[in-house]
Phi, psi and omega in degrees: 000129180227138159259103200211120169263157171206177180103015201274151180164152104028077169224164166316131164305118224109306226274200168209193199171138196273143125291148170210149180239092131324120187234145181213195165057005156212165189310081186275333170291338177255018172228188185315184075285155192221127169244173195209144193218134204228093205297162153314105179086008187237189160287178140340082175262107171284113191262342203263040201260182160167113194288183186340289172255028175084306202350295183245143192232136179251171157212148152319172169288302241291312214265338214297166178063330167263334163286150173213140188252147174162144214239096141278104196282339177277306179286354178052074138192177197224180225201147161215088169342117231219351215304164128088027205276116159308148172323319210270352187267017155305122168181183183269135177271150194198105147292131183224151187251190193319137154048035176042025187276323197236141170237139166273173189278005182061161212216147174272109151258097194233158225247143202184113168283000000 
């Protein structure tokens, strides 16, 4: 199973920004996907879910209403729509695959006037 994020980068307080995860070397249309974010000096945050077939979205408080989640299952990848981004949502983006077993190697998102 490989994971590989992009789209991290330098944005505004305000501002917004896509993530995006390539997946390969599994059945990726048939599990959950999950993303996870690990701010400076802190721990894990699971911000994140979409089951299979996009259907269902799980998000934190932290994210809701400004994150959006979302799955192209023909392109095998997975996507996480960013808006409206706070100081506080600076941190490394982390895609996890099936059953919190494969991590990509994470993308920097820092949030900054």
């Amino acid at each position: 199973e490989q994971l590989v994020e992009s789209g991290g980068g330098l944005v505004q307080p305000g501002g917004s920004r896509r993530l995006s995860c390539a997946a390969s070397g599994f059945s990726f249309s048939s599990h959950w996907m999950y993303w996870v974010r690990q701010a400076p000096g802190k721990g894990l945050e699971y911000i994140s879910a979409i089951d299979p077939r996009g259907s269902r979205t799980y998000y934190s408080d932290s994210v809701k209403g400004r994150f959006t989640i979302s799955r192209d299952n023909w392109r095998y990848t997975l996507y996480l729509q960013m808006n409206s981004l706070k100081v506080e949502d600076m941190a490394v983006y982390y895609c996890v695959g099936p059953a919190f077993a494969s991590w990509g190697q994470g993308t920097q998102v820092t949030v900054s006037s």
